[in-house]
VOPAGU-2260 file (C-alpha; in pm, 1 decimal, decimal comma):
REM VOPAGU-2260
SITE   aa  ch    i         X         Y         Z
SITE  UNK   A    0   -8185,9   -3691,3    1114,4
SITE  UNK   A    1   -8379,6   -3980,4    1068,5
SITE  UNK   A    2   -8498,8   -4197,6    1381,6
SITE  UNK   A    3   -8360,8   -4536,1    1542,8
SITE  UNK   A    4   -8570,1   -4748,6    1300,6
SITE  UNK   A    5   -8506,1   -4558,1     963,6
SITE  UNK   A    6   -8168,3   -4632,6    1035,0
SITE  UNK   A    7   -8140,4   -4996,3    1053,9
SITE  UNK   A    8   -8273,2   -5107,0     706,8
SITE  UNK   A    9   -8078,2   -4813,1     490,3
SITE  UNK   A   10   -7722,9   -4734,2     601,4
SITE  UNK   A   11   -7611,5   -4709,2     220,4
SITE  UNK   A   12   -7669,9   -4784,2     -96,5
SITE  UNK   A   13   -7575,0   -5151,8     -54,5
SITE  UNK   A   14   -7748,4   -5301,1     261,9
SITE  UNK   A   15   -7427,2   -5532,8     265,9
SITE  UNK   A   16   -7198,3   -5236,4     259,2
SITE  UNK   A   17   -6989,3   -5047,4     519,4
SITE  UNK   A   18   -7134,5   -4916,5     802,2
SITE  UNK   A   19   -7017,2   -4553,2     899,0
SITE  UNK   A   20   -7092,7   -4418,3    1292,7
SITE  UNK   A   21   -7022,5   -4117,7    1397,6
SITE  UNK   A   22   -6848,5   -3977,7    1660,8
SITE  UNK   A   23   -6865,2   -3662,9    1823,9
SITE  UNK   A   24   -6817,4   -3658,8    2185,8
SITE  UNK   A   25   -6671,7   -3977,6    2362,3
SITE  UNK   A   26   -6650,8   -4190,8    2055,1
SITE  UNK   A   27   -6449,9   -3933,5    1936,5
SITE  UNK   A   28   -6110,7   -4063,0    2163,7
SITE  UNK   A   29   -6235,5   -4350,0    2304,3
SITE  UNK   A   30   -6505,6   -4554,9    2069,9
SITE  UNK   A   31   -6457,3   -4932,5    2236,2
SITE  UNK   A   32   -6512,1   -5115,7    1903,5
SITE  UNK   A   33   -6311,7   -5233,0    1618,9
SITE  UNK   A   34   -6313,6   -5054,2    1295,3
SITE  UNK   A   35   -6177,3   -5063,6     921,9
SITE  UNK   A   36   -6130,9   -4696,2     927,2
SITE  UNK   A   37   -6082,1   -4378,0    1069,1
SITE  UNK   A   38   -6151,4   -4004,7     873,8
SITE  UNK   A   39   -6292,0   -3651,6    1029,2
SITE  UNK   A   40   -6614,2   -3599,2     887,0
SITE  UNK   A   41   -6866,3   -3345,3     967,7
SITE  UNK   A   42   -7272,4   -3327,0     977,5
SITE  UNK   A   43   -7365,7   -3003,2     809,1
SITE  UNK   A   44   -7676,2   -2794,6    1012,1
SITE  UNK   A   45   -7560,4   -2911,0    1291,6
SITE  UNK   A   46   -7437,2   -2785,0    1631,9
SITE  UNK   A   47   -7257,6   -2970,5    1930,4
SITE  UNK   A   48   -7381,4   -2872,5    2274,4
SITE  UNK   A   49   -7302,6   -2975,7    2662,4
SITE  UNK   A   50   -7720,2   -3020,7    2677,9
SITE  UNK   A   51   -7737,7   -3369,5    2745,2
SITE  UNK   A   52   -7720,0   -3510,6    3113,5
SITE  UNK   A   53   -7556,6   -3843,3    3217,8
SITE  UNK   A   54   -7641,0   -4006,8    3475,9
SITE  UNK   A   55   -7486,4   -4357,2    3376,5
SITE  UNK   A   56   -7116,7   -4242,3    3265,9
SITE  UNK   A   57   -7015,9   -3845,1    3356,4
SITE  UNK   A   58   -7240,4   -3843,5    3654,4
SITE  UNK   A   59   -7482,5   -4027,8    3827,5
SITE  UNK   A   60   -7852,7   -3960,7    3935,2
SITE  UNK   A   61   -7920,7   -3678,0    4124,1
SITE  UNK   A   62   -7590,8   -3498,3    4011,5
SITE  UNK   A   63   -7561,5   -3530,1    3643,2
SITE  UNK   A   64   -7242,3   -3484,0    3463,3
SITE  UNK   A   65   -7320,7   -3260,4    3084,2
SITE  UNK   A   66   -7272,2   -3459,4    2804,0
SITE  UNK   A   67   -7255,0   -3339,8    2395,9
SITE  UNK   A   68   -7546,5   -3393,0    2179,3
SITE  UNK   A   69   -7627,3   -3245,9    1821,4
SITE  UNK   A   70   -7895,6   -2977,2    1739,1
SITE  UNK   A   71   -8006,4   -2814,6    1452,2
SITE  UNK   A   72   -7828,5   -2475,0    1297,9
SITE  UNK   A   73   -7874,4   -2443,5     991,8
SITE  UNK   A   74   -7519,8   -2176,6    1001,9
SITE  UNK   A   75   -7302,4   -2482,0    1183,9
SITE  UNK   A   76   -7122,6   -2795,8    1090,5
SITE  UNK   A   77   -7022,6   -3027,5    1383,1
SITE  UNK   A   78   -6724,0   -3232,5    1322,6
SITE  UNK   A   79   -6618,8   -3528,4    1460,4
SITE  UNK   A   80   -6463,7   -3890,5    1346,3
SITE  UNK   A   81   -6626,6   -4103,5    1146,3
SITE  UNK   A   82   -6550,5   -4486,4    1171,6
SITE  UNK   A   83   -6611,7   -4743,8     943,0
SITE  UNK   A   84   -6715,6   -5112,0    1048,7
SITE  UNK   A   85   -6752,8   -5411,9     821,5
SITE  UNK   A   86   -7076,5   -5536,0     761,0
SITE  UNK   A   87   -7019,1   -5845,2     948,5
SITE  UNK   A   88   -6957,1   -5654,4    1290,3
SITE  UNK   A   89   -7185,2   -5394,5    1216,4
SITE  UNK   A   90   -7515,8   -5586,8    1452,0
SITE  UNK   A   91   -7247,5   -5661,3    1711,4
SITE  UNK   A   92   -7089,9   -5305,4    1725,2
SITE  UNK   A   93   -7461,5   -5108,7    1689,1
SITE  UNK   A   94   -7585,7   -5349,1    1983,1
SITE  UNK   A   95   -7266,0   -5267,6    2165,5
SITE  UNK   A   96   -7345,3   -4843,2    2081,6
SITE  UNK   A   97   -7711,1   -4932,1    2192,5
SITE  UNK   A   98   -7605,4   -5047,0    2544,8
SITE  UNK   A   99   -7383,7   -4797,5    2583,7
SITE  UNK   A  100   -7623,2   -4479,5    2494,7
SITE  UNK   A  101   -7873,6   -4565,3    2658,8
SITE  UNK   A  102   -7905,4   -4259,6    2887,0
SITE  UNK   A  103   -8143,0   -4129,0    2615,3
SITE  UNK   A  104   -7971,0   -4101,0    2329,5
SITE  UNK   A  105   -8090,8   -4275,1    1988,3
SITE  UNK   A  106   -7983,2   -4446,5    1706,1
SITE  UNK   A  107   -8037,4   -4165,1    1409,2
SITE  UNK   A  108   -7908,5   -4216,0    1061,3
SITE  UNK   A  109   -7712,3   -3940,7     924,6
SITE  UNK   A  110   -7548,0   -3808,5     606,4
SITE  UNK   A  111   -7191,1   -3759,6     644,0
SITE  UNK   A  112   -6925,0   -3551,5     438,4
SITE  UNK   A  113   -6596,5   -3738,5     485,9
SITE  UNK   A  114   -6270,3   -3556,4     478,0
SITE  UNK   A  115   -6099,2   -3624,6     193,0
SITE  UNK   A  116   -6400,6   -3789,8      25,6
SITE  UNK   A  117   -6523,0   -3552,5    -249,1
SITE  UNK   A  118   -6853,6   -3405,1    -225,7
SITE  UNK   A  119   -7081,6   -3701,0    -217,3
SITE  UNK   A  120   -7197,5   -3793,2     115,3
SITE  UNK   A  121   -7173,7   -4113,5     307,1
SITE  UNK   A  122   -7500,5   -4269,7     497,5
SITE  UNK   A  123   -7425,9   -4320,3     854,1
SITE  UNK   A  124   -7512,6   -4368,1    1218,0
SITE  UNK   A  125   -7506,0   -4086,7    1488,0
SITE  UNK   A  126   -7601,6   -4134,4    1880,6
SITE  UNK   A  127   -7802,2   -3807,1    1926,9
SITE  UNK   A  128   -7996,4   -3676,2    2251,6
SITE  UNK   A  129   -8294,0   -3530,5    2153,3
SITE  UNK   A  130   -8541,9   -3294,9    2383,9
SITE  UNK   A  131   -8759,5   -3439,1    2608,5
SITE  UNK   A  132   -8522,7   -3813,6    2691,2
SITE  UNK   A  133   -8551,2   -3821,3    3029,1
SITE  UNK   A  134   -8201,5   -3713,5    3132,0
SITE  UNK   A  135   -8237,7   -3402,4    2847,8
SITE  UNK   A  136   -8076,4   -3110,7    3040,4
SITE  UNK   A  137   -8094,6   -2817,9    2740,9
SITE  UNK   A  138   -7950,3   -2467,7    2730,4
SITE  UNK   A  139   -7818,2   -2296,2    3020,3
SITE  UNK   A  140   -7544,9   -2001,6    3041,1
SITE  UNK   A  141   -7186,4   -2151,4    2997,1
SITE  UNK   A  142   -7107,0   -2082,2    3350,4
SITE  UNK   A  143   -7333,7   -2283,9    3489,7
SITE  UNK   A  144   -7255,4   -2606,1    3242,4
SITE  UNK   A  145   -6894,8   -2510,4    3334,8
SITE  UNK   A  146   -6975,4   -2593,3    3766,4
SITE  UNK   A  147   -7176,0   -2869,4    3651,5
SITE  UNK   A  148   -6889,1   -3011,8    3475,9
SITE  UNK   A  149   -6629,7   -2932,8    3739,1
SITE  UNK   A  150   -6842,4   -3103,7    3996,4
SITE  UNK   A  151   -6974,0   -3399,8    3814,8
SITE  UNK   A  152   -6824,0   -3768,7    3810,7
SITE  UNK   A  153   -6938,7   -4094,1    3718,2
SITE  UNK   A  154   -6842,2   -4470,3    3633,2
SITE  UNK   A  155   -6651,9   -4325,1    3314,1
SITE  UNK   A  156   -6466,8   -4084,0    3525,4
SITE  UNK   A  157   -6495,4   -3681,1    3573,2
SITE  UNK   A  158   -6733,3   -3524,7    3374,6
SITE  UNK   A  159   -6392,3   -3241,3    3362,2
SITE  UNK   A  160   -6217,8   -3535,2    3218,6
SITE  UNK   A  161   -6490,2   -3593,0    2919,0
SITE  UNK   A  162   -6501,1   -3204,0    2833,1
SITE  UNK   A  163   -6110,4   -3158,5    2796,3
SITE  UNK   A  164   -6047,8   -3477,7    2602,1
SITE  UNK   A  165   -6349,6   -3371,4    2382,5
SITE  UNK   A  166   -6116,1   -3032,0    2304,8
SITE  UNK   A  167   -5850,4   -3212,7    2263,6
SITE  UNK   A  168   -5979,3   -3507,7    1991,4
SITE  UNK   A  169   -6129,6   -3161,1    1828,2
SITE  UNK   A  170   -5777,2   -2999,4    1817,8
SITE  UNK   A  171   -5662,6   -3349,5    1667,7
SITE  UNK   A  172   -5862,1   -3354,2    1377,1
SITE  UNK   A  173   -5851,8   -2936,6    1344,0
SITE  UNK   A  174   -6186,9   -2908,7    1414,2
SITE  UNK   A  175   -6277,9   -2578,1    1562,4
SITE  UNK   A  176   -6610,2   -2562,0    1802,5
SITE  UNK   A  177   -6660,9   -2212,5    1980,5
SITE  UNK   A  178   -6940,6   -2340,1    2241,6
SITE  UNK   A  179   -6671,4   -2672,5    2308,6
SITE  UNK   A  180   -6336,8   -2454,0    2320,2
SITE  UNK   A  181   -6523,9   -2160,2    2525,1
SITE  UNK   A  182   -6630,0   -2430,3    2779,0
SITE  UNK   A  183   -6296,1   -2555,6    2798,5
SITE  UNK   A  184   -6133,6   -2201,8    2855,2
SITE  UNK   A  185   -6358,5   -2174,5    3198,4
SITE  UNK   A  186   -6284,2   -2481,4    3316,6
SITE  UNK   A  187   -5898,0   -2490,3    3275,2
SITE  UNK   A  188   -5827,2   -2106,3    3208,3
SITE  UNK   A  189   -5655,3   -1948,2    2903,2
């Protein structure tokens, strides 16, 4: 993954061309911006984990809701939805994504495989958490991200709220995710 500003100047192979973000948490089932299209896609090497605290949307300071962010695996592929935006919105919309990540997650530019799309990838956006952002929670055992979850709420509503629609936008798509559907068992049973 490529920082904040490697992503700006080379989305694709035409700088006037689509813009692809993707989404793999919130964006997933609720992205707030207008888009040309909608397709699962996946990041390759990459894991989805509740490692991530909010304190501006799932939680707020001092009791941090657990949000998803991406980490490297080289045995995982996370999937999510990728969404494309015309070049014309695309500096509204990334301002827009800016704002609202802000709780320490950055701009990275990715390389997507799009479902459906043959083998070639697609150059994209992702929101990713990395260590040491100040709200960066990391590993802990699933039980204890589970309570966090169960207790947390923010402005955006119950941090319970975020991880079942998460399972459920997964389920849409048929994307499986063991740490994501494991999380979800504890917290609603099954």
């Amino acid at each position: 993954m490529a920082s904040r500003g490697d992503a700006t100047g080379s989305l694709g192979e035409d700088p006037d061309g689509p813009l692809w973000i993707f989404g793999y948490g919130s964006l997933m089932w609720r992205p707030g911006f207008g888009f040309a299209e909608r397709r699962p896609g996946c990041l390759p090497g990459l894991a989805r984990r509740f490692w991530q605290g909010s304190t501006d949307h799932r939680g707020r300071p001092g009791a941090p809701g657990r949000v998803v962010t991406l980490v490297r695996d080289a045995g995982e592929q996370c999937w999510g939805v990728a969404f494309r935006i015309d070049p014309g919105r695309a500096p509204q919309v990334l301002g827009e994504l800016d704002h609202r990540e802000r709780g320490g997650f950055e701009r990275c530019a990715v390389e997507l495989r799009l479902s459906g799309g043959g083998a070639a990838p697609v150059r994209g956006v992702a929101y990713v958490a990395r260590e040491g952002n100040p709200n960066y929670l990391g590993p802990a055992p699933l039980e204890t991200v589970a309570e966090q979850v169960r207790r947390a709420r923010g402005p955006s509503g119950t941090n319970l709220e975020y991880a079942i629609e998460l399972a459920r936008a997964l389920r849409e798509i048929d994307a499986d995710d063991a740490h994501v559907f494991a999380l979800e068992r504890l917290l609603v049973g099954g």
